[in-house]
PDB file of N, CA, C and O in Angstrom:
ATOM      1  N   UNK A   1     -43.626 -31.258  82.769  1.00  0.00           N
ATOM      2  CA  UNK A   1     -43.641 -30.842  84.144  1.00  0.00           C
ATOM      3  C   UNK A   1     -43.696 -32.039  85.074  1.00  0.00           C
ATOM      4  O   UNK A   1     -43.352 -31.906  86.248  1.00  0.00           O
ATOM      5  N   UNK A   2     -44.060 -33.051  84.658  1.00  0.00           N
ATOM      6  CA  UNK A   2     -43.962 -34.084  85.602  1.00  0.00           C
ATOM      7  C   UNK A   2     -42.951 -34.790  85.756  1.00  0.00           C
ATOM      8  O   UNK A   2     -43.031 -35.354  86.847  1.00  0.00           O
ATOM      9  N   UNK A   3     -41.474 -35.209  84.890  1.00  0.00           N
ATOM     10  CA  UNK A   3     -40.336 -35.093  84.677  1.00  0.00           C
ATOM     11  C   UNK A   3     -39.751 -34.459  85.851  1.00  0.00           C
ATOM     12  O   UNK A   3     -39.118 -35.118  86.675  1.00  0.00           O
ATOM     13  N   UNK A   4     -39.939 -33.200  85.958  1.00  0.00           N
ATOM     14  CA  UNK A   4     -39.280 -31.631  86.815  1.00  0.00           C
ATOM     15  C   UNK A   4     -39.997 -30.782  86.755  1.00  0.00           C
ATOM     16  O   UNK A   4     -40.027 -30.111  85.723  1.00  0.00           O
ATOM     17  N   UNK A   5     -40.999 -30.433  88.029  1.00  0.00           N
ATOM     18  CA  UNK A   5     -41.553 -29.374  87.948  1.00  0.00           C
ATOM     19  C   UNK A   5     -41.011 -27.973  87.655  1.00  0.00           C
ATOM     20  O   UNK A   5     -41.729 -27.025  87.336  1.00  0.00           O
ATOM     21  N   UNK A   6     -40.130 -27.942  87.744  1.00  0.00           N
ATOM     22  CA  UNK A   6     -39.139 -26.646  87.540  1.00  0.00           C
ATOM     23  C   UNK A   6     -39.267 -25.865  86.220  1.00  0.00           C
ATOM     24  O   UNK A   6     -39.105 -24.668  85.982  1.00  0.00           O
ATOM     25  N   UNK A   7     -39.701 -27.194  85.211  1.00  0.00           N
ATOM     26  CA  UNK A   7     -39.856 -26.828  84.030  1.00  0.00           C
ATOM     27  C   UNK A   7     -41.011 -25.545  83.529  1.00  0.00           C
ATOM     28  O   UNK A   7     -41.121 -24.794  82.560  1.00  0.00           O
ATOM     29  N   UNK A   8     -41.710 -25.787  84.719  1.00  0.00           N
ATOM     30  CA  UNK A   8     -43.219 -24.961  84.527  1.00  0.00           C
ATOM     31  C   UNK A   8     -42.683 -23.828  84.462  1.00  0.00           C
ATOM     32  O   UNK A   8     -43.336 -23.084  83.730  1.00  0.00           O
ATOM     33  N   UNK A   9     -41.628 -23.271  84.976  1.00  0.00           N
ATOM     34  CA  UNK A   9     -41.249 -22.131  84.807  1.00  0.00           C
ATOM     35  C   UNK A   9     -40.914 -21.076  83.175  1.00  0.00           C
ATOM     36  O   UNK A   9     -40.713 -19.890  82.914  1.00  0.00           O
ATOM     37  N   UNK A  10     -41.027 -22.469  82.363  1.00  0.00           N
ATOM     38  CA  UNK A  10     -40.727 -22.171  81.088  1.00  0.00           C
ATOM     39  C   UNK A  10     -42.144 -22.436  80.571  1.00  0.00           C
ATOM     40  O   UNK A  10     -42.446 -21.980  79.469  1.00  0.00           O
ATOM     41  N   UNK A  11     -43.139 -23.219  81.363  1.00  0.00           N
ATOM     42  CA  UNK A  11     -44.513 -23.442  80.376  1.00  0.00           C
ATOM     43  C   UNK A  11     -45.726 -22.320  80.621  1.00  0.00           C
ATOM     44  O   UNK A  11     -45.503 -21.428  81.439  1.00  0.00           O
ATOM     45  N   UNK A  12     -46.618 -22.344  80.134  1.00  0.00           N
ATOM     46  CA  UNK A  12     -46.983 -22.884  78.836  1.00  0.00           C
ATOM     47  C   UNK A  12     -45.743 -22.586  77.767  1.00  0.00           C
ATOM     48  O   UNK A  12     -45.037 -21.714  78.273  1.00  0.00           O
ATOM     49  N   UNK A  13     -45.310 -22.926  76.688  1.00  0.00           N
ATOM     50  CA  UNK A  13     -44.567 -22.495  75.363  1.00  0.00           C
ATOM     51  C   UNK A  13     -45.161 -21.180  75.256  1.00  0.00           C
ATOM     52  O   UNK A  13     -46.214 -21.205  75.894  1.00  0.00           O
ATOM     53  N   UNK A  14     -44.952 -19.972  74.708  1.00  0.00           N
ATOM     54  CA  UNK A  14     -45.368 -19.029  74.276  1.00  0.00           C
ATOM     55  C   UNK A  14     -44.163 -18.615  73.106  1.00  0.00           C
ATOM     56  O   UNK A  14     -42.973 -18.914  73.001  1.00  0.00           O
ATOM     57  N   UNK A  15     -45.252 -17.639  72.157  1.00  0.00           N
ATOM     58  CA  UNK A  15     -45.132 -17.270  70.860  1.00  0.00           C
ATOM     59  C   UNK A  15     -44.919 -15.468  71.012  1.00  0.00           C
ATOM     60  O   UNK A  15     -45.894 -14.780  71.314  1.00  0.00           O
ATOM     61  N   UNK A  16     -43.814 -14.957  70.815  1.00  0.00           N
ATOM     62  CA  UNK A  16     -43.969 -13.464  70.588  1.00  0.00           C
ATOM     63  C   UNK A  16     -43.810 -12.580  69.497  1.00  0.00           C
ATOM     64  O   UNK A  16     -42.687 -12.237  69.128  1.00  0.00           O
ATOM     65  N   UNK A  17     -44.878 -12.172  68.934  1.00  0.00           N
ATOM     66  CA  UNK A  17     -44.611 -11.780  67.137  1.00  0.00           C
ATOM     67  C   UNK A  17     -44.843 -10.577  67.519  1.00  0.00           C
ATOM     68  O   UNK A  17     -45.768 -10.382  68.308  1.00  0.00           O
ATOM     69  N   UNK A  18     -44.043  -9.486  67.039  1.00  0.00           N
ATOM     70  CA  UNK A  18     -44.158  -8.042  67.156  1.00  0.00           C
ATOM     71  C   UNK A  18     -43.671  -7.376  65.521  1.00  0.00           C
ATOM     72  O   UNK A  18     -43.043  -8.079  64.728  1.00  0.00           O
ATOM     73  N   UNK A  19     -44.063  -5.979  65.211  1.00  0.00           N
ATOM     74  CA  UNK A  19     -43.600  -5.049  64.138  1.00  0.00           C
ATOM     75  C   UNK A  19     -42.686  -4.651  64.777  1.00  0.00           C
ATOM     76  O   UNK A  19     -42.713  -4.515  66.001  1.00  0.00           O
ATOM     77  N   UNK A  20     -41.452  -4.327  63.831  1.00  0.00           N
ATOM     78  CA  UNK A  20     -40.600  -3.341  64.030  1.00  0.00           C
ATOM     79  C   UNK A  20     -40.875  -2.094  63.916  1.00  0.00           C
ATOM     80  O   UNK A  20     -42.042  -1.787  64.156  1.00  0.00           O
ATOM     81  N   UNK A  21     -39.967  -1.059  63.546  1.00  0.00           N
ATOM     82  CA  UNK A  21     -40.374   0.418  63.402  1.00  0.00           C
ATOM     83  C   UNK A  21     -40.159   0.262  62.212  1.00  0.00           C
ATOM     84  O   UNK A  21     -40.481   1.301  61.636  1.00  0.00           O
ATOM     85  N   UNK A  22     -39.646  -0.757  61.263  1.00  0.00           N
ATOM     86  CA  UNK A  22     -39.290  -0.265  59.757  1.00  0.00           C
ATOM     87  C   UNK A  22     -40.576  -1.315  59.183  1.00  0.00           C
ATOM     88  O   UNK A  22     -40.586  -1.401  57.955  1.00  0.00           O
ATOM     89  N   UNK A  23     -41.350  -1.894  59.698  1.00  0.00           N
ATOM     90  CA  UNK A  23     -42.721  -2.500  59.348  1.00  0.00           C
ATOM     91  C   UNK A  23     -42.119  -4.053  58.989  1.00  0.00           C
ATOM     92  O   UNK A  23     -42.806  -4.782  58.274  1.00  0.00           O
ATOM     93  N   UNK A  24     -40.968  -4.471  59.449  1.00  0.00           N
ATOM     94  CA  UNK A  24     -40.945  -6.253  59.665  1.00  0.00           C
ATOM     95  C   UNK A  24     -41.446  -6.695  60.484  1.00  0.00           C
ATOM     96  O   UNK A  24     -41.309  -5.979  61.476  1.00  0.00           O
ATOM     97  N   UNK A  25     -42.020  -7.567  60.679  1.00  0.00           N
ATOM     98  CA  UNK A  25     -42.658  -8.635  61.255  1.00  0.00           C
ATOM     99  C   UNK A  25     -41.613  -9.723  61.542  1.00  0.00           C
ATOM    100  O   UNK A  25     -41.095 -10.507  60.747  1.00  0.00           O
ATOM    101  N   UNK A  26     -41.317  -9.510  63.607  1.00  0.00           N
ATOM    102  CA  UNK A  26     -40.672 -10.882  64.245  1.00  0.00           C
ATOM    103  C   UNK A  26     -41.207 -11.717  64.784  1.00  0.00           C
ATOM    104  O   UNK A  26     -42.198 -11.419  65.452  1.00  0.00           O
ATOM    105  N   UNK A  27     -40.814 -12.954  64.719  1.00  0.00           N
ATOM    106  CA  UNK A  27     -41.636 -14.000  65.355  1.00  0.00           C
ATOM    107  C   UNK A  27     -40.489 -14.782  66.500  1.00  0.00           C
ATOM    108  O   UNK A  27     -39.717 -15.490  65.855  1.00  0.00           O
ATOM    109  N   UNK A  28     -40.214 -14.823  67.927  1.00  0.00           N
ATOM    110  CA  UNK A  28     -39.866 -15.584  68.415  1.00  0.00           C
ATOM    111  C   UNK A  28     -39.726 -16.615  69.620  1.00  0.00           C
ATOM    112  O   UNK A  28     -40.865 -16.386  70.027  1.00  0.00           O
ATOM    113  N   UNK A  29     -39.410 -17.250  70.222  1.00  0.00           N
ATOM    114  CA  UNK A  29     -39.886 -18.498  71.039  1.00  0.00           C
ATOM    115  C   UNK A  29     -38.633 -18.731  71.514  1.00  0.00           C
ATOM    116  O   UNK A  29     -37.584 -18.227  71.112  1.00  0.00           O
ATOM    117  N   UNK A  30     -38.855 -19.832  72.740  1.00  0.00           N
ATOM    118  CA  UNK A  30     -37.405 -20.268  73.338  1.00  0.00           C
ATOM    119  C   UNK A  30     -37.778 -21.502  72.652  1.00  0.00           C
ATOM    120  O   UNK A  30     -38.988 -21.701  72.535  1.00  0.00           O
ATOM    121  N   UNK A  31     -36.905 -22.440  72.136  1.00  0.00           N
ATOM    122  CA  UNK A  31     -36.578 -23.682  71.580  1.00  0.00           C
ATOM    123  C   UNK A  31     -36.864 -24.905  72.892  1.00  0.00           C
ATOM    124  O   UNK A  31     -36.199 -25.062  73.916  1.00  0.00           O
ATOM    125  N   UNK A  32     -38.069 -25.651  72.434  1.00  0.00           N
ATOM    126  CA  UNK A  32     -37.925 -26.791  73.768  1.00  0.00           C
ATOM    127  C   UNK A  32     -37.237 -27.525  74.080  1.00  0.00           C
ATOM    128  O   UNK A  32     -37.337 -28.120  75.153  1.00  0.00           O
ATOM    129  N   UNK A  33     -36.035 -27.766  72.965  1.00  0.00           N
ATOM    130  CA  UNK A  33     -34.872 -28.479  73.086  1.00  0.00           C
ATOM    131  C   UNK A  33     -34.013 -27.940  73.966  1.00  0.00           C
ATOM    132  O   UNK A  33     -33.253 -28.553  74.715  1.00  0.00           O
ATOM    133  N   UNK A  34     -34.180 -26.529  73.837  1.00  0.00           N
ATOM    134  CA  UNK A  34     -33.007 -25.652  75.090  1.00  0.00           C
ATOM    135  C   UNK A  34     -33.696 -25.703  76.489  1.00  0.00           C
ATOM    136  O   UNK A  34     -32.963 -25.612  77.474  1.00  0.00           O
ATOM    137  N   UNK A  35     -34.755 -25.812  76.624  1.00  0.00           N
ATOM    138  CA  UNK A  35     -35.516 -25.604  77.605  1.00  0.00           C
ATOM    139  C   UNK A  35     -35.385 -26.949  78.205  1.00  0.00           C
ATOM    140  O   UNK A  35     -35.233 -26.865  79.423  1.00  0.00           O
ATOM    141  N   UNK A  36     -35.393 -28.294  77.709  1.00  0.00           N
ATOM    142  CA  UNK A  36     -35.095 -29.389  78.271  1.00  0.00           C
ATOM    143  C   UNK A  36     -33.912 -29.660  78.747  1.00  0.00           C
ATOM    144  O   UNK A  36     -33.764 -30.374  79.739  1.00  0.00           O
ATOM    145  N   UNK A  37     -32.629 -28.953  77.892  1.00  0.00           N
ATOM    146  CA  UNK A  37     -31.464 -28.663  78.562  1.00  0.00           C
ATOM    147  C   UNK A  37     -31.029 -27.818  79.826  1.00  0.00           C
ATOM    148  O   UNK A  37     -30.131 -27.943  80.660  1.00  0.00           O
ATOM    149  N   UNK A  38     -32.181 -26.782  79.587  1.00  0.00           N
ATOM    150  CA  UNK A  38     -32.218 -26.335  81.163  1.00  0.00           C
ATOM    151  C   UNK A  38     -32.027 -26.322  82.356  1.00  0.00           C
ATOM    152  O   UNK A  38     -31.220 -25.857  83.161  1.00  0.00           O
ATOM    153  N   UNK A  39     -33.437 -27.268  82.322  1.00  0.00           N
ATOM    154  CA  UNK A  39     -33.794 -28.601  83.241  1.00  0.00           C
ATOM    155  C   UNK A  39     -33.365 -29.827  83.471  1.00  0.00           C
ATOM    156  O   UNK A  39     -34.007 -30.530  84.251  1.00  0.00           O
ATOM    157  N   UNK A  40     -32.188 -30.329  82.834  1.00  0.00           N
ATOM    158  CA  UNK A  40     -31.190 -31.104  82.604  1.00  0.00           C
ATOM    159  C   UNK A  40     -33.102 -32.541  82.700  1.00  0.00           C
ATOM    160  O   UNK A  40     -33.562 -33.216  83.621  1.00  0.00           O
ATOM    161  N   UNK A  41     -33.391 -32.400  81.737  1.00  0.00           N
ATOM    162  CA  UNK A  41     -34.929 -33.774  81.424  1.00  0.00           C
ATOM    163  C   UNK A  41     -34.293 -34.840  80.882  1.00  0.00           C
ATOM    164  O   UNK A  41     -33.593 -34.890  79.871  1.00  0.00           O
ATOM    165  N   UNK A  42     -34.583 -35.637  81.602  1.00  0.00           N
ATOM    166  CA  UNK A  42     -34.209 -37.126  81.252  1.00  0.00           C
ATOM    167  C   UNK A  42     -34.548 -37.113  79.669  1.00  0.00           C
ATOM    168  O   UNK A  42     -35.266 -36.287  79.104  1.00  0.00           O
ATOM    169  N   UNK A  43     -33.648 -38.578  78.877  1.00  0.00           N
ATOM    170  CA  UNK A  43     -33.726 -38.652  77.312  1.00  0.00           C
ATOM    171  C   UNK A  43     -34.884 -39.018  76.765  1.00  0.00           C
ATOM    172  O   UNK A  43     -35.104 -38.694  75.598  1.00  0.00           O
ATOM    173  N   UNK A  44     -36.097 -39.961  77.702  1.00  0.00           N
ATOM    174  CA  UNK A  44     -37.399 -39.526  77.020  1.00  0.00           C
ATOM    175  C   UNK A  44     -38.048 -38.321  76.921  1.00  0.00           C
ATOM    176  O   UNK A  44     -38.858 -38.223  75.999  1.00  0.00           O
ATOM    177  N   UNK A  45     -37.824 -37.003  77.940  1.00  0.00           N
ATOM    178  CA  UNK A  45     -38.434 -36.119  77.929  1.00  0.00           C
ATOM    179  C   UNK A  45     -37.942 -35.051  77.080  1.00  0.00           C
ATOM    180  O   UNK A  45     -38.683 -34.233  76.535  1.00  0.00           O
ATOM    181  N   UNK A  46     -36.665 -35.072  76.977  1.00  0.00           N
ATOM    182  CA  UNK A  46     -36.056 -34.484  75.632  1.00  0.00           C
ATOM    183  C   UNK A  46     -36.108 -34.713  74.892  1.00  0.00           C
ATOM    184  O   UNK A  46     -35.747 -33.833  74.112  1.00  0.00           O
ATOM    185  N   UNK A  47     -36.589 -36.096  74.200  1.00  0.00           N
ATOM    186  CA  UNK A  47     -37.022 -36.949  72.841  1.00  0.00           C
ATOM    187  C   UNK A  47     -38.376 -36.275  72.580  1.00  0.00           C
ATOM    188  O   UNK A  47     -38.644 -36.169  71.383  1.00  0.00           O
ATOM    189  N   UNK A  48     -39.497 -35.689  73.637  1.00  0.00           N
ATOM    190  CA  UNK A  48     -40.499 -35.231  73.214  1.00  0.00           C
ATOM    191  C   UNK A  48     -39.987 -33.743  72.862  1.00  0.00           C
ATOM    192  O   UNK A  48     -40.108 -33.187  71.771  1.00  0.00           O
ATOM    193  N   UNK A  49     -39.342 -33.181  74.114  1.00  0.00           N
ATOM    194  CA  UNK A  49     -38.794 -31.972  73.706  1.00  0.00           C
ATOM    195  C   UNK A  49     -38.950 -31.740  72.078  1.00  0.00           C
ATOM    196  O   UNK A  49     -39.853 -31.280  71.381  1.00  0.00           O
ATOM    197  N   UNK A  50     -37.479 -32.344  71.772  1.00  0.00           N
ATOM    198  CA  UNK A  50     -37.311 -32.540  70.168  1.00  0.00           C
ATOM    199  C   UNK A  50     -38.673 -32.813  69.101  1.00  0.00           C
ATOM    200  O   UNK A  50     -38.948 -32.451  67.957  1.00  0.00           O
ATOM    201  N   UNK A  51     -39.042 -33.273  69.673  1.00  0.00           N
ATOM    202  CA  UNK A  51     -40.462 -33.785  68.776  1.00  0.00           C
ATOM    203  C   UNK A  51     -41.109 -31.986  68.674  1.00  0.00           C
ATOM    204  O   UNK A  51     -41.015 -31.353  67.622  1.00  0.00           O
ATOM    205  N   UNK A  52     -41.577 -31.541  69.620  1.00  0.00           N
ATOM    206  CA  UNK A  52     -42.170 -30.504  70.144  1.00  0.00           C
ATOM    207  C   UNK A  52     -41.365 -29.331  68.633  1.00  0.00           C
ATOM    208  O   UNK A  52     -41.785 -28.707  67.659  1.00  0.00           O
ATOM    209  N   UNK A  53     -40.125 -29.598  69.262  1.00  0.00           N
ATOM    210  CA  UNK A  53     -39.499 -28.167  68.601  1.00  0.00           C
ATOM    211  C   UNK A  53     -39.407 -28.402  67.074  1.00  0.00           C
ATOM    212  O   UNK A  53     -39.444 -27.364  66.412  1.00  0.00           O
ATOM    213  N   UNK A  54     -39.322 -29.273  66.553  1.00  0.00           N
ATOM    214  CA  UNK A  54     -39.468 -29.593  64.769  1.00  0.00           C
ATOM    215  C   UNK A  54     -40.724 -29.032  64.679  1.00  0.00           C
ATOM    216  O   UNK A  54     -40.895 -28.170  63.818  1.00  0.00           O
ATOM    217  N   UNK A  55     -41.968 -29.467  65.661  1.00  0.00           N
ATOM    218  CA  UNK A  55     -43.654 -28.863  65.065  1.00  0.00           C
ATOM    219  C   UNK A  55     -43.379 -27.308  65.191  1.00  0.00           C
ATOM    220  O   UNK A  55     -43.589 -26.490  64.296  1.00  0.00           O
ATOM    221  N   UNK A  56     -43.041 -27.127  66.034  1.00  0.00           N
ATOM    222  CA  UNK A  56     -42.832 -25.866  66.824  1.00  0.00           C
ATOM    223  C   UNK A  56     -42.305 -24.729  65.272  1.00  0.00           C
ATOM    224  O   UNK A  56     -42.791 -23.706  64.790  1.00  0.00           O
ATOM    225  N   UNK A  57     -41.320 -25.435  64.988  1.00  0.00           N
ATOM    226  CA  UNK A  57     -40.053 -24.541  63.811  1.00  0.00           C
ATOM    227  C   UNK A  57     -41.065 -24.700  62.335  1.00  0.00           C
ATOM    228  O   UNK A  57     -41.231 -23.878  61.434  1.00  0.00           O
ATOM    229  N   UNK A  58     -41.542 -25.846  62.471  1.00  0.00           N
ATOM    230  CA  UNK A  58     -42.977 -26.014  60.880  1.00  0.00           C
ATOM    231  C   UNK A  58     -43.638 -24.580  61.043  1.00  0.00           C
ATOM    232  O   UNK A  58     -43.654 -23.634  60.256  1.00  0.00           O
ATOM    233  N   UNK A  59     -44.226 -24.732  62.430  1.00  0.00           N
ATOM    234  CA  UNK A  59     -45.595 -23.668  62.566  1.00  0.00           C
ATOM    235  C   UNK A  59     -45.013 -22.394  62.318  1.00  0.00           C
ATOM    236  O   UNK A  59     -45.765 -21.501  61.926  1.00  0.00           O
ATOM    237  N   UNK A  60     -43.652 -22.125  62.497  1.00  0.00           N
ATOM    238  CA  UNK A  60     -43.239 -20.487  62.881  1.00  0.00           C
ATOM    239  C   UNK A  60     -42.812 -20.417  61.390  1.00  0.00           C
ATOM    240  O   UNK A  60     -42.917 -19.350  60.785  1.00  0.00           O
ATOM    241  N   UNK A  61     -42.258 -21.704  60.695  1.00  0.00           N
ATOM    242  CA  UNK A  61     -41.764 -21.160  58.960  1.00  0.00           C
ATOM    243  C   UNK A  61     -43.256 -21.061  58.314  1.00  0.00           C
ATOM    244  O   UNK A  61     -43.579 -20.327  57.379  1.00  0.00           O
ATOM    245  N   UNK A  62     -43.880 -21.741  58.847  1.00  0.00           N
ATOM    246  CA  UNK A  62     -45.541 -21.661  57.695  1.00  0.00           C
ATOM    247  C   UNK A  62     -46.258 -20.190  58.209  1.00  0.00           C
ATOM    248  O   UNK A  62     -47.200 -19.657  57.623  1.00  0.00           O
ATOM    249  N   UNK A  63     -45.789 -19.815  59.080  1.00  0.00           N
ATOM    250  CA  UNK A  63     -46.679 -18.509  59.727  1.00  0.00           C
ATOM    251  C   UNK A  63     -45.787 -17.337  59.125  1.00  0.00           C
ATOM    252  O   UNK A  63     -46.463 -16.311  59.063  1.00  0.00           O
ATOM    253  N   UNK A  64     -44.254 -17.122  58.578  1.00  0.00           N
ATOM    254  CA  UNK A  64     -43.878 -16.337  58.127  1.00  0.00           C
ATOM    255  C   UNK A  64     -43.976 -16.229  56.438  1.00  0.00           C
ATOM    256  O   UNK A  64     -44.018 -15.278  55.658  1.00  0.00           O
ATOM    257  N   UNK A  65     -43.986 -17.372  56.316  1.00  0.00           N
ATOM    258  CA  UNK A  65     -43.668 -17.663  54.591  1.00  0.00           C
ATOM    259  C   UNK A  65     -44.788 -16.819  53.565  1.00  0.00           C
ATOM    260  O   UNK A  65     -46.004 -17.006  53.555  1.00  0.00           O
ATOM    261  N   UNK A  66     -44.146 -16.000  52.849  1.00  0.00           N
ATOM    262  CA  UNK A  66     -45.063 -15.045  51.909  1.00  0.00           C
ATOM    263  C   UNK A  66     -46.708 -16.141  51.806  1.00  0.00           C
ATOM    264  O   UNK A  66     -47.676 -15.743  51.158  1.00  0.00           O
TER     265      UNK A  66
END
């Protein structure tokens, strides 16, 4: 947000996991890499972006994985 405040419009990150009606379990998020594209964020702030969204994609495969 200090980059482009504009960005706040996308922050905090949030997580939305819901059941279906057939009893799957979704998990999904906007990608901070897209979100920095957005906001057209300079290449350090998209370098964190990127950083962000690899932890981001760990946490959501370790939170689904049997």
């Amino acid at each position: 947000m200090q980059a482009k405040q504009a960005v706040g419009i996308d922050l905090p990150l949030k997580v939305l996991v819901w059941l279906d009606e057939t009893g799957v379990t979704w998990l999904a998020y906007n990608d901070p890499r897209w979100i920095a594209r957005r906001h057209g964020l300079d290449p350090e702030s998209a370098a964190h972006a990127t950083d962000m969204a690899v932890r981001l994609d760990a946490l959501a495969h370790a939170a689904i994985a049997p």
